[in-house]
C-alpha positions as YAML, in Angstrom:
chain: A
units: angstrom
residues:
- id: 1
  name: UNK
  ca: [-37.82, 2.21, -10.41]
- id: 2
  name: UNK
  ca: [-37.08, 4.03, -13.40]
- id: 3
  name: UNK
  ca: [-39.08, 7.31, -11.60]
- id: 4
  name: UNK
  ca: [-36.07, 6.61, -8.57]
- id: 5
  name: UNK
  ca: [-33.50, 6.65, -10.92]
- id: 6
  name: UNK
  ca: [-34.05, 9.88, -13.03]
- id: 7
  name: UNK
  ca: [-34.89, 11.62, -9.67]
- id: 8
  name: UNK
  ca: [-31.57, 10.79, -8.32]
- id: 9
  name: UNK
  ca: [-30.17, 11.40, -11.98]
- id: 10
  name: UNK
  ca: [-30.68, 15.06, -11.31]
- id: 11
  name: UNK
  ca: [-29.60, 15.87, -8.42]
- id: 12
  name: UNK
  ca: [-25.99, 16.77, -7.02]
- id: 13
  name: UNK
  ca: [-25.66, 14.79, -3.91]
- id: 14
  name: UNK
  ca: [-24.35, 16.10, -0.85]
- id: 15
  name: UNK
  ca: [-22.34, 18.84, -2.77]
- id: 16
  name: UNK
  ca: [-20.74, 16.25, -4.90]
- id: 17
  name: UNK
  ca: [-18.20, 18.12, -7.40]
- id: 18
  name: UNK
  ca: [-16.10, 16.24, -9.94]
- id: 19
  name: UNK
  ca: [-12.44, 18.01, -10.33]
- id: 20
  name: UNK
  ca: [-10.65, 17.48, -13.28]
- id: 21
  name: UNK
  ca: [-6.75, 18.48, -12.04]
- id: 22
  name: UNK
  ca: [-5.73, 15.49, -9.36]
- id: 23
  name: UNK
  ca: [-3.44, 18.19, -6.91]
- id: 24
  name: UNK
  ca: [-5.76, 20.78, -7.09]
- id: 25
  name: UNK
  ca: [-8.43, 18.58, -6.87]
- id: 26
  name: UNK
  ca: [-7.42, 16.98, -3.62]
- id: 27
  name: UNK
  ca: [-6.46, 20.27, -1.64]
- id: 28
  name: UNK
  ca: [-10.23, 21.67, -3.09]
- id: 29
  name: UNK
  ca: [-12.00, 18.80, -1.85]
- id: 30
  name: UNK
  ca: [-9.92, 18.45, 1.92]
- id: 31
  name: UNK
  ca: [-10.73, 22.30, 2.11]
- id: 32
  name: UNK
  ca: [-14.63, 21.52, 1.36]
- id: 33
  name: UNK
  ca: [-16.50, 19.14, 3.57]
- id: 34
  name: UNK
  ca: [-18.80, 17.01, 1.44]
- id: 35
  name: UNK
  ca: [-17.14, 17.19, -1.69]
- id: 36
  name: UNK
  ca: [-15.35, 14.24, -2.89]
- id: 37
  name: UNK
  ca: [-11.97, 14.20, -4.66]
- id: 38
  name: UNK
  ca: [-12.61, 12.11, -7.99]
- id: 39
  name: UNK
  ca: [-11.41, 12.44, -11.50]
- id: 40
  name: UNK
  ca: [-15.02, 11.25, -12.77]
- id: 41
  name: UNK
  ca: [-16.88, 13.79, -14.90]
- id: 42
  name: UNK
  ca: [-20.62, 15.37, -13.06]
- id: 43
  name: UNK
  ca: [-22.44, 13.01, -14.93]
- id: 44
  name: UNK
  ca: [-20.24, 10.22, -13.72]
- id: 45
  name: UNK
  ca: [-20.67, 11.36, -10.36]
- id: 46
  name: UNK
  ca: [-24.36, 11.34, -10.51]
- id: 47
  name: UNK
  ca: [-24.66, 8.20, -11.79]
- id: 48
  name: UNK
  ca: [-22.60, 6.49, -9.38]
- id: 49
  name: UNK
  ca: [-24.44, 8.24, -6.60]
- id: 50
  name: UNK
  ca: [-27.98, 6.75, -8.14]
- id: 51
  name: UNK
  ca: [-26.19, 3.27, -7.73]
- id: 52
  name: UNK
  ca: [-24.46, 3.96, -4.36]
- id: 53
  name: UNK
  ca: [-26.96, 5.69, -1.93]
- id: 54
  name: UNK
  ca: [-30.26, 4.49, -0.74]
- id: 55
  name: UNK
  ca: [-32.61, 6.08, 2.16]
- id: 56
  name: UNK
  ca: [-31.92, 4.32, 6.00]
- id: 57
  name: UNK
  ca: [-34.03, 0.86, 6.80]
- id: 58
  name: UNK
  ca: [-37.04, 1.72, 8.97]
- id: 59
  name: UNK
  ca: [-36.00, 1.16, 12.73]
- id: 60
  name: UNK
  ca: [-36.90, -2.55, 13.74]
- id: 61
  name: UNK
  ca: [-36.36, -4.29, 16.92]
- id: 62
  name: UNK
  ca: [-35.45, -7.77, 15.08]
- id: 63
  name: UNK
  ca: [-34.69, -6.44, 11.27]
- id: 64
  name: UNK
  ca: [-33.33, -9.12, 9.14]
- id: 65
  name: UNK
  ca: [-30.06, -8.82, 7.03]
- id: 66
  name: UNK
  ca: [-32.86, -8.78, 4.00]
- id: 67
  name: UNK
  ca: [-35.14, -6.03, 5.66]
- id: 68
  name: UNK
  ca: [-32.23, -3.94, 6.44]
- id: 69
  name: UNK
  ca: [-30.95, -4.01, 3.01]
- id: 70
  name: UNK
  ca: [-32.84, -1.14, 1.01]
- id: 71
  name: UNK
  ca: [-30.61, -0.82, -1.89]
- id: 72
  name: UNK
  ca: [-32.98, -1.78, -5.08]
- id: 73
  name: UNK
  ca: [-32.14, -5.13, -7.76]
- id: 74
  name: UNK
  ca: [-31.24, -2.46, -10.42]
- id: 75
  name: UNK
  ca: [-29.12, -0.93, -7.91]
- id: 76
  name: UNK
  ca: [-27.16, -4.10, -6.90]
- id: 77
  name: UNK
  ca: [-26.56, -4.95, -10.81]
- id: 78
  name: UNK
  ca: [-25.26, -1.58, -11.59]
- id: 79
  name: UNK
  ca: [-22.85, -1.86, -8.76]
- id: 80
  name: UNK
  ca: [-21.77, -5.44, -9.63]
- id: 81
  name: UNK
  ca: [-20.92, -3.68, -13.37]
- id: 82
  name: UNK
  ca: [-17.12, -3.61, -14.34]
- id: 83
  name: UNK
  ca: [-15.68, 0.07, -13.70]
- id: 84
  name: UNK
  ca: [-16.33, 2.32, -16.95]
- id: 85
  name: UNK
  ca: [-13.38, 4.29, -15.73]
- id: 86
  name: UNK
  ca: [-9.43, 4.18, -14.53]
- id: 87
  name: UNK
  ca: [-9.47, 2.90, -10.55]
- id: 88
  name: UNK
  ca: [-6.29, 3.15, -8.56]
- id: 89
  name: UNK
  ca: [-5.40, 0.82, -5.85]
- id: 90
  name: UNK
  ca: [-5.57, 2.59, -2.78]
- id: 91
  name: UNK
  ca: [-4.12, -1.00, -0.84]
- id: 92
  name: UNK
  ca: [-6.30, -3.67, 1.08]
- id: 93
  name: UNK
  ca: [-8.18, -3.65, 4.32]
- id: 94
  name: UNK
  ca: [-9.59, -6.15, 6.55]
- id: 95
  name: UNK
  ca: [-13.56, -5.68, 6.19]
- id: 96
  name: UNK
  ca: [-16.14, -5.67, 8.88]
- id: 97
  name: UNK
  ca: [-20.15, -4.94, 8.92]
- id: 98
  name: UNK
  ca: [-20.64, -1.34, 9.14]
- id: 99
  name: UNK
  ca: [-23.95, 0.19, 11.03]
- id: 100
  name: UNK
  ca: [-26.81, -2.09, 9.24]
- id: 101
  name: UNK
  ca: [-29.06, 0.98, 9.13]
- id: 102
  name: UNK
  ca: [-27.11, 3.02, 7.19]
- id: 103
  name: UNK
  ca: [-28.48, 2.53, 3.16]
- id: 104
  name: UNK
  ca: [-26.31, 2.28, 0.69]
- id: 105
  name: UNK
  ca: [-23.15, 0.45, -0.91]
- id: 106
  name: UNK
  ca: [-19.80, 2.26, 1.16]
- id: 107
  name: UNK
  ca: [-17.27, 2.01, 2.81]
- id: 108
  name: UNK
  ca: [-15.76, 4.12, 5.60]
- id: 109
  name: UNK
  ca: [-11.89, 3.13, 5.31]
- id: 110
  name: UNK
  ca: [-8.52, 4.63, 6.73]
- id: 111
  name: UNK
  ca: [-7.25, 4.05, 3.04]
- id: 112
  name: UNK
  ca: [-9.17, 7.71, 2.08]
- id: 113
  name: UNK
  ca: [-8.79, 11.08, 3.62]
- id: 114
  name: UNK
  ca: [-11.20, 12.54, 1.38]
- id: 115
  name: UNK
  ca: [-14.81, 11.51, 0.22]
- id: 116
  name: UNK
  ca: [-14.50, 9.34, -3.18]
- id: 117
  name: UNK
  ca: [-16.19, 7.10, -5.27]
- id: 118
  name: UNK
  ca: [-14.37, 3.73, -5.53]
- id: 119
  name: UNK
  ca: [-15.05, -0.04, -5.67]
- id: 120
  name: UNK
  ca: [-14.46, -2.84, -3.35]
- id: 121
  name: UNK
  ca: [-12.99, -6.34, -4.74]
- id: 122
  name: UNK
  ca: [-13.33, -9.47, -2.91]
- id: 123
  name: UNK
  ca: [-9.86, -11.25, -3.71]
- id: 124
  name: UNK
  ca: [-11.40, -15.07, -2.83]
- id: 125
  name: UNK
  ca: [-14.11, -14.86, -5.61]
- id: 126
  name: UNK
  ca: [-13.29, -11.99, -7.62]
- id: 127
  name: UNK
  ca: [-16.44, -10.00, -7.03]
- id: 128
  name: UNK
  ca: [-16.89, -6.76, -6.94]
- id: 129
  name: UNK
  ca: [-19.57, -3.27, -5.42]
- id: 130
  name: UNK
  ca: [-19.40, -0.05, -6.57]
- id: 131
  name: UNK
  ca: [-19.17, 2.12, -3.10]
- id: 132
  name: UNK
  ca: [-18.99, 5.80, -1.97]
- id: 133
  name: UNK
  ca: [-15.15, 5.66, 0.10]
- id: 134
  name: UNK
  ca: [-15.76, 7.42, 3.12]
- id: 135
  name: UNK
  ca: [-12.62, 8.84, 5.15]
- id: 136
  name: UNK
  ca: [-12.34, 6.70, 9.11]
- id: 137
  name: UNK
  ca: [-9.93, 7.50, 11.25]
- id: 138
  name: UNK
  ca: [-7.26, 4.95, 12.64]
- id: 139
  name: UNK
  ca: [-3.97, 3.70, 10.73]
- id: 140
  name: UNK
  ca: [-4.24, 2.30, 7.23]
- id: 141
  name: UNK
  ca: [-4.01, -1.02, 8.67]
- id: 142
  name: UNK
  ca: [-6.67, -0.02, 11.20]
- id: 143
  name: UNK
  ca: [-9.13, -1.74, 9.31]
- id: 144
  name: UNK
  ca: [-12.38, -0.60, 7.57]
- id: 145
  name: UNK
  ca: [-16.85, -0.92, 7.84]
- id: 146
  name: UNK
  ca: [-18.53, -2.16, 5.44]
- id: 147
  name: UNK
  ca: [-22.11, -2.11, 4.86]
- id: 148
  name: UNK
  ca: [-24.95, -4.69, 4.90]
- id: 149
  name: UNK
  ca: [-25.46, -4.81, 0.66]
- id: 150
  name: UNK
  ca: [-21.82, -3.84, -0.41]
- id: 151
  name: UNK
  ca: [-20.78, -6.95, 2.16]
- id: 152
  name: UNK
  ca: [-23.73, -8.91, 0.29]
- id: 153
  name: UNK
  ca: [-23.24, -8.26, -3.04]
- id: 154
  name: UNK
  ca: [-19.13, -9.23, -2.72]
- id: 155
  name: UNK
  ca: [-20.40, -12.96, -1.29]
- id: 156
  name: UNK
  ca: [-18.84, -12.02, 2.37]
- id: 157
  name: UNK
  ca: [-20.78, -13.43, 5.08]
- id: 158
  name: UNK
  ca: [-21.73, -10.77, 7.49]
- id: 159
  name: UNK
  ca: [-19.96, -12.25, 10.34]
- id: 160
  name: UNK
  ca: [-16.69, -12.42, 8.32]
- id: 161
  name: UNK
  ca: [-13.46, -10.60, 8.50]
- id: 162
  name: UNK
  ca: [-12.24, -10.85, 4.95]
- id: 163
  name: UNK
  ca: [-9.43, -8.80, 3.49]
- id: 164
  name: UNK
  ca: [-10.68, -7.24, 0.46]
- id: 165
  name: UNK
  ca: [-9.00, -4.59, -1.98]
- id: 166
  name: UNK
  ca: [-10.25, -1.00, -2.07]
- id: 167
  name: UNK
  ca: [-10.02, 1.01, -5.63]
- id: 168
  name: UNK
  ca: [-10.27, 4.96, -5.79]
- id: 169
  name: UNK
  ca: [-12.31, 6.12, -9.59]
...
């Protein structure tokens, strides 16, 4: 586990680039696909990306919810953490299951227009996942996907359509 974790430590994930100025930030990372508009440091970046990605569930005719699920324990505690940094409010969405076979804690949300790091709240219980916020196109109220462990780890039943609050780092 620890091996994972310091590979994924040191590398820069799909171009990932922290920004420091919030305008210039946010033209700079519309402008460049894969970066992600984010006031978090590159070693915040990283970090989160250790927590938030995980490699595709093998194809399976009749996967389970638990086979399907490849994030890692460690990786479903550091998610669960409280934020280390300033989240804004980007508004709430209604949540559905995203595509079960894509790994990872995200969410793919009209609330973003740019690639982000962020956090998901479930209002009813208070819980919370650390998640990559993935632009989806449709009206802000168009609702958002979820996926399988992020869903999980908030204590949202799969088959659910909660509303839950979406936070930009």
């Amino acid at each position: 586990m620890a091996l994972v974790l310091s590979a994924l430590a040191g590398c820069n994930p799909a171009g990932v680039t922290a920004t420091a100025s919030r305008p210039a930030a946010t033209a700079a990372a519309a402008a460049e696909p894969g970066r992600i508009d984010t006031a978090l440091t590159p070693e915040q970046v990283t970090a989160a990306a250790a927590i938030t990605r995980a490699p595709a569930p093998k194809a399976a005719a009749k996967a389970t919810a638990a086979q399907l699920d490849t994030t890692t324990a460690a990786q479903k505690t550091a998610a669960a953490e409280a934020p280390a940094a300033v989240e804004t409010k980007l508004g709430t969405t209604v949540a559905s299951l995203g595509d079960p076979t894509e790994g990872g804690f995200w969410i793919k949300t009209p609330l973003v227009k740019t690639r982000g790091i962020g956090r998901i709240v479930n209002p009813v219980n208070g819980k919370s996942a650390k998640v990559d916020l993935i632009p989806l196109d449709g009206p802000a109220g168009g609702g958002s996907q979820v996926s399988l462990p992020a869903l999980q780890l908030i204590g949202v039943s799969l088959t659910d359509l909660p509303t839950i609050e979406v936070y930009k780092s």
